[in-house]
N, C-alpha and C positions, 0 to 999 in steps of 0.2 A: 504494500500500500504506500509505503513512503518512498520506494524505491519507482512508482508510475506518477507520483507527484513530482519527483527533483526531476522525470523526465518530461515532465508537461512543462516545468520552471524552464527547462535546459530549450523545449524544443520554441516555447513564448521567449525566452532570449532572444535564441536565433532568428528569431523571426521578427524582433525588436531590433536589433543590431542590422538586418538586411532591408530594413525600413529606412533604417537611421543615415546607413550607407546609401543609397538611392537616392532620399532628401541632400545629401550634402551634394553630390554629386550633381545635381539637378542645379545646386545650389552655385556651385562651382561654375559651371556651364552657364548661367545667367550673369554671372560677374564679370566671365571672360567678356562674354558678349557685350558688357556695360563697358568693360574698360576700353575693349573695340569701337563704339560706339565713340564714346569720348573723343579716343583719340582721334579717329574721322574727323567727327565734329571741330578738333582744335586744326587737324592740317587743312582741312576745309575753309576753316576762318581767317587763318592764318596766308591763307593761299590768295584769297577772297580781297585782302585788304592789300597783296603785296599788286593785287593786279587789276584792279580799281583804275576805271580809266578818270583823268583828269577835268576837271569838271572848267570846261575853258568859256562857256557860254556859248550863246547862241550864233556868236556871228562863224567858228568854228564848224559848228553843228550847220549849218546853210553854207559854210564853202566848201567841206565833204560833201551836202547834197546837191549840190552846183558840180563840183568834181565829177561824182560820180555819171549822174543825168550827162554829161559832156563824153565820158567814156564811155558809156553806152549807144549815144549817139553816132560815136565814131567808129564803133565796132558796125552798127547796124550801115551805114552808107558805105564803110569797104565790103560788107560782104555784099551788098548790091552790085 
């Protein structure tokens, strides 16, 4: 009798302990993921700010689209 009780104790261990490992594990694998994430998030930012285009106003902004409307025009009458 005491010897089918220390093996229910023995076999609720094991089966405590292969819970306990699964949860950390599970646990483990969401942290990677976090700490993955993070760093993404910081080479992303980091990436984001170095290559930020310069904010020069509008007259910039209208002679790139002047520019470009002119290169496309000249592309379109040589292939005529």
């Amino acid at each position: 009798m005491v010897e089918a009780k220390v093996l229910d104790l023995v076999h609720d261990f094991q089966c405590l302990s292969k819970s306990v490992t699964e949860q950390i594990d599970s646990h483990k694998t969401w942290l990677h993921e976090l700490e993955f994430k993070e760093d993404m998030e910081a080479t992303l930012s980091s990436n984001m700010n170095t290559t930020q285009l310069s904010d020069n106003g509008p007259g910039h902004n209208f002679a790139a689209s002047v520019g470009i409307v002119i290169a496309i025009a000249c592309f379109y009458w040589k292939i005529l």
